[in-house]
C-alpha positions as CSV (number, residue, x, y, z in Angstrom):
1,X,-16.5,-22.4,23.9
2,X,-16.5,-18.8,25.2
3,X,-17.8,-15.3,24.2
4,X,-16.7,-12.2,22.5
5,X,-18.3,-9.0,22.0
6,X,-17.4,-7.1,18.5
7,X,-17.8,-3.4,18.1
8,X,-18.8,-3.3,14.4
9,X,-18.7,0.1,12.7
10,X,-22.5,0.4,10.8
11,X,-23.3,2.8,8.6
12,X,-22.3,4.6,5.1
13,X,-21.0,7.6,3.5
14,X,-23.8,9.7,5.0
15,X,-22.7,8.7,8.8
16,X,-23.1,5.8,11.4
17,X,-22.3,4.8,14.6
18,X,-20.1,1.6,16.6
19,X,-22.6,-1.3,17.4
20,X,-21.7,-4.6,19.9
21,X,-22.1,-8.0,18.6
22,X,-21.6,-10.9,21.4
23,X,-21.3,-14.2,19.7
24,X,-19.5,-17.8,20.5
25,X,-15.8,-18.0,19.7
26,X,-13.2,-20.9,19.5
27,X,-9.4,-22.2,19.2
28,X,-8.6,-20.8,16.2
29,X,-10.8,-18.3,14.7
30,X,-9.9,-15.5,13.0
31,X,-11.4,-11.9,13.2
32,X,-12.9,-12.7,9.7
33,X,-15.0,-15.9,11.0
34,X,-16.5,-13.6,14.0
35,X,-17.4,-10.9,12.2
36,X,-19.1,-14.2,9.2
37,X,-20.6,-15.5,12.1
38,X,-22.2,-12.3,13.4
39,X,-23.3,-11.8,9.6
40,X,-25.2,-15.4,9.8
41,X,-26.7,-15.2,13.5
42,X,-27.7,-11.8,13.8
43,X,-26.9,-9.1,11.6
44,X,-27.3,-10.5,7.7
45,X,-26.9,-6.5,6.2
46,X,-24.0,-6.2,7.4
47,X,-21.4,-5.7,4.9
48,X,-17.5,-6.8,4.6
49,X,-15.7,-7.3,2.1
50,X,-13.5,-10.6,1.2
51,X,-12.9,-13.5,-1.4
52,X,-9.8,-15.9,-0.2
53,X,-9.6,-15.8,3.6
54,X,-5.7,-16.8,3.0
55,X,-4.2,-13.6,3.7
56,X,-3.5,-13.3,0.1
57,X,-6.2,-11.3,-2.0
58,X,-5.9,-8.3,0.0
59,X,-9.9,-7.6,0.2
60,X,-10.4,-8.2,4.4
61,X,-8.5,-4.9,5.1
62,X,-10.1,-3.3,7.6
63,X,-8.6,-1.7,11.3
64,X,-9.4,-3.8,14.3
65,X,-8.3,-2.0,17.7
66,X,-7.3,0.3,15.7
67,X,-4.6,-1.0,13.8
68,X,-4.6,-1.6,9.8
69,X,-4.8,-5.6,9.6
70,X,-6.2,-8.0,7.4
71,X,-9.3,-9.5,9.4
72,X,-8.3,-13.3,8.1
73,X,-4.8,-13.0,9.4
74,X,-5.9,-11.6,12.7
75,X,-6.3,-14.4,15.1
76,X,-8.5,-13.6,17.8
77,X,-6.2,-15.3,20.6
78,X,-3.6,-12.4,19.8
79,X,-6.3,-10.1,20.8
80,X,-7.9,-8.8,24.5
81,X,-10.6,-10.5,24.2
82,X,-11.8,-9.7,28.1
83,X,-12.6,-6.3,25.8
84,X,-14.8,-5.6,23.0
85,X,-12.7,-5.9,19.4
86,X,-12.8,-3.1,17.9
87,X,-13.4,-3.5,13.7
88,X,-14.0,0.0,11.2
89,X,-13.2,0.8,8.2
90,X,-10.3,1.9,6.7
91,X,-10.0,5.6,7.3
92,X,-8.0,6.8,4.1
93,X,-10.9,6.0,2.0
94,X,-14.3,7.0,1.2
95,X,-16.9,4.5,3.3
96,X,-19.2,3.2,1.1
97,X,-21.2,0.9,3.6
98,X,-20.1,-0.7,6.8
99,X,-16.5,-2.5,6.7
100,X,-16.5,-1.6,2.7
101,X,-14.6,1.3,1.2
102,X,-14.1,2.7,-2.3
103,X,-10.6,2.2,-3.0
104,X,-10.9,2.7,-6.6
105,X,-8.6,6.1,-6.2
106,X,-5.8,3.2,-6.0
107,X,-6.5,2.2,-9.8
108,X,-6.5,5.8,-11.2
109,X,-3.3,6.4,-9.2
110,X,-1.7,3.6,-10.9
111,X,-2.7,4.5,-14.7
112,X,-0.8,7.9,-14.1
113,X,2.9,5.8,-13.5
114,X,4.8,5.8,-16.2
115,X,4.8,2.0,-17.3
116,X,7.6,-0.4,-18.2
117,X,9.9,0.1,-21.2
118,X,12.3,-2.5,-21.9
119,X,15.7,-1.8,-23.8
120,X,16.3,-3.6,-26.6
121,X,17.4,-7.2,-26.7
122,X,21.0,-7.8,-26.1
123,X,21.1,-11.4,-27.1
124,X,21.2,-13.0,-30.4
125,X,18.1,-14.8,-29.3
126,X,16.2,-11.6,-29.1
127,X,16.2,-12.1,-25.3
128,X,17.8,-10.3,-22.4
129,X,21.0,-10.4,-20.1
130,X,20.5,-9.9,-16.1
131,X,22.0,-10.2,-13.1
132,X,20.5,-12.2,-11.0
133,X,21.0,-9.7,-7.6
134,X,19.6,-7.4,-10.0
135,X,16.4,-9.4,-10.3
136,X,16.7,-10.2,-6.8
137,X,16.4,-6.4,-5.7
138,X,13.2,-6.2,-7.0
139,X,11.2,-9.5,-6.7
140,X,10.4,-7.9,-3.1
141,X,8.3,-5.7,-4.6
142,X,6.2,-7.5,-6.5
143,X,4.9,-9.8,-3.4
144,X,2.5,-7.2,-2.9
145,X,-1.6,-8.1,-2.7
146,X,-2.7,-4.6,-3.0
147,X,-4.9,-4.5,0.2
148,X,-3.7,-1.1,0.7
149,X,-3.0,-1.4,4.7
150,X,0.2,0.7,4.2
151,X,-2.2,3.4,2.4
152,X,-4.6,3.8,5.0
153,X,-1.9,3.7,7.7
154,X,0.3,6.4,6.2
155,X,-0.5,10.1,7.5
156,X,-0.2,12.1,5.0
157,X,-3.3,10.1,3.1
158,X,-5.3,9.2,6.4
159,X,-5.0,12.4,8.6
160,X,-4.3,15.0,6.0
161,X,-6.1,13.8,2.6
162,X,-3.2,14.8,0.5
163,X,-4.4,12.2,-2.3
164,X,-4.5,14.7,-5.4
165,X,-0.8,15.4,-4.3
166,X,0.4,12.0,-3.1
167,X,0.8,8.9,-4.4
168,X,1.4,6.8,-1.1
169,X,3.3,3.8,-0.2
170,X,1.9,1.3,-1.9
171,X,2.7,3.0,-5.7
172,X,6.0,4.4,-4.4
173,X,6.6,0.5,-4.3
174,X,5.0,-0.1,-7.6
175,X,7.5,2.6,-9.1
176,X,10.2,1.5,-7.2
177,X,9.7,-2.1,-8.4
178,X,10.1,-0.1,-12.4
179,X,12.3,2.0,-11.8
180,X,15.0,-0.8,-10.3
181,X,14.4,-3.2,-13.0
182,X,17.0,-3.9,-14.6
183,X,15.8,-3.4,-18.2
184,X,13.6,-0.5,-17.8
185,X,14.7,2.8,-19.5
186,X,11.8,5.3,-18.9
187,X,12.2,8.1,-16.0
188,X,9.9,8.4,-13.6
189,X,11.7,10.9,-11.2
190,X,10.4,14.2,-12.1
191,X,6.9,12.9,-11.6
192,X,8.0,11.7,-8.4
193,X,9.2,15.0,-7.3
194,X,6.4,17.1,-8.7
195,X,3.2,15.3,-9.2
196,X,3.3,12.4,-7.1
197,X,4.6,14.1,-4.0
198,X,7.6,11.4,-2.7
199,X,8.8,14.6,-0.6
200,X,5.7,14.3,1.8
201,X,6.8,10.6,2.7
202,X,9.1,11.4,6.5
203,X,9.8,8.0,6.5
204,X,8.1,6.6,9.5
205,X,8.3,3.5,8.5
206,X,4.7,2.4,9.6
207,X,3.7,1.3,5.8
208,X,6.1,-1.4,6.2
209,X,5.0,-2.3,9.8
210,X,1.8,-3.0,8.5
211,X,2.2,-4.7,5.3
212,X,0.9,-8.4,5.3
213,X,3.9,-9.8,3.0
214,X,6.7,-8.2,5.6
215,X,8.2,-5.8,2.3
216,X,10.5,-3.7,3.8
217,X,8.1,-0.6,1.9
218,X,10.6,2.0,3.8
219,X,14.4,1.1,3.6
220,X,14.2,-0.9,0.2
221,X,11.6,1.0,-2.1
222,X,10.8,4.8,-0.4
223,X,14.4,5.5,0.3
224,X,16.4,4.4,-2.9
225,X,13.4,6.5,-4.6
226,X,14.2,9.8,-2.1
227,X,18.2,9.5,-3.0
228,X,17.8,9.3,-6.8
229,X,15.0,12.3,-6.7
230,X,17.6,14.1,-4.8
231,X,20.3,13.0,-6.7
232,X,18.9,13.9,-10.0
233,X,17.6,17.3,-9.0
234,X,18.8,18.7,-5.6
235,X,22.8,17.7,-5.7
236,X,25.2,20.7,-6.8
237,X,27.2,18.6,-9.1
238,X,24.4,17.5,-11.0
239,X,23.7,20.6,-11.3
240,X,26.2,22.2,-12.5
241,X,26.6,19.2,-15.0
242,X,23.5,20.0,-16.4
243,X,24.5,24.0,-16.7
244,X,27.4,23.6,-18.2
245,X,26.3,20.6,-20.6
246,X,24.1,22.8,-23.1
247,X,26.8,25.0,-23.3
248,X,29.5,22.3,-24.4
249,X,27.2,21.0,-26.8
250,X,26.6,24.2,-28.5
251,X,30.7,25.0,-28.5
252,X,30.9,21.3,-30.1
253,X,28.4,22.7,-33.2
């Protein structure tokens, strides 16, 4: 059995400070079991929040050395321990107390999404045809446990507090996952362009370094989501399609 010291972030939204816990670690702890521990041996206010401690709930996030992790999938022996582990709170949201931040922006964000609408049923059955690579494309999507890592990890939400302009990674996925589906019919892209700011996204790919469930955020959600924004509204042909179109239609009358 060896120590560890822990540099716990105390405080709430009105300010606080880092403070060192040294307690007793062992084969196979997590960051989650030191920073339980340290709640049960010596600092009981201290609060964190959690429910499964299976990497799977998405309620652990917090950022230890820095980094956006889960604190049950962060096993201490991947971390210098011979220095003291860092563990705050996310920085992309408001602190509420300690480890604990209000993420309920998250929720409003999502109401605003335009939500599925199925075509009708193509099958005597009442039921629907689909490919299954179509369905493949976009079970990907829906692995995700909603402990917004690749929120607080993205710039534009943790260094420049574009939230009233920017949906961020995680609901870029979550309209992704809609707009791919095979059945659904309603467009989202002009509230991508204008109100939920996809243009911001430069495609640094740290979202999908960070995400827990390994979804490629970047390459299979933001990207596809980029080319049919620009597709729709920046490419000349389109364009000019949709000039000329009116036109034709009124010559057809």
């Amino acid at each position: 059995m060896k120590k560890a010291t822990f540099r716990i972030w105390r405080g709430d939204a009105r300010g606080g400070d880092f403070v060192d816990y040294t307690t007793e670690v062992s084969e196979g702890m997590v960051v989650l079991d030191a920073v339980h521990q340290i709640q049960a041996e010596q600092a009981t206010d201290l609060a964190c929040r959690w429910n499964c401690k299976a990497g799977k709930c998405g309620s652990c996030s917090a950022e230890v050395n820095g980094m956006p992790r889960l604190m049950c999938m962060t096993r201490l022996n991947t971390l210098p321990l011979e220095n003291p582990v860092t563990i705050e709170p996310m920085k992309a949201f408001p602190i509420i107390k300690d480890l604990i931040t209000d993420v309920s922006w998250n929720y409003e964000v999502k109401k605003r999404i335009k939500k599925f609408k199925p075509r009708p049923p193509d099958a005597p059955d009442g039921t629907w045809r689909m490919a299954q690579e179509d369905i493949d494309r976009v079970q990907e999507f829906r692995k995700c446990i909603e402990c917004y890592l690749c929120q607080d990890v993205c710039h534009v939400l943790r260094e420049h507090n574009l939230h009233a302009e920017f949906i961020g990674p995680r609901f870029l996925v979550y309209a992704a996952a809609l707009e791919m589906h095979p059945l659904d019919t309603e467009d989202r892209l002009k509230e991508l362009k204008d109100a939920q700011g996809i243009g911001y996204c430069n495609i640094t790919k740290c979202c999908t370094k960070v995400c827990p469930e390994s979804i490629t955020i970047t390459d299979n959600a933001i990207i596809p989501l980029k080319e049919r924004v620009v597709g729709e509204f920046y490419d000349p042909l389109t364009r000019l399609f949709r000039i000329f179109r009116p036109r034709a239609s009124s010559e057809q009358q």
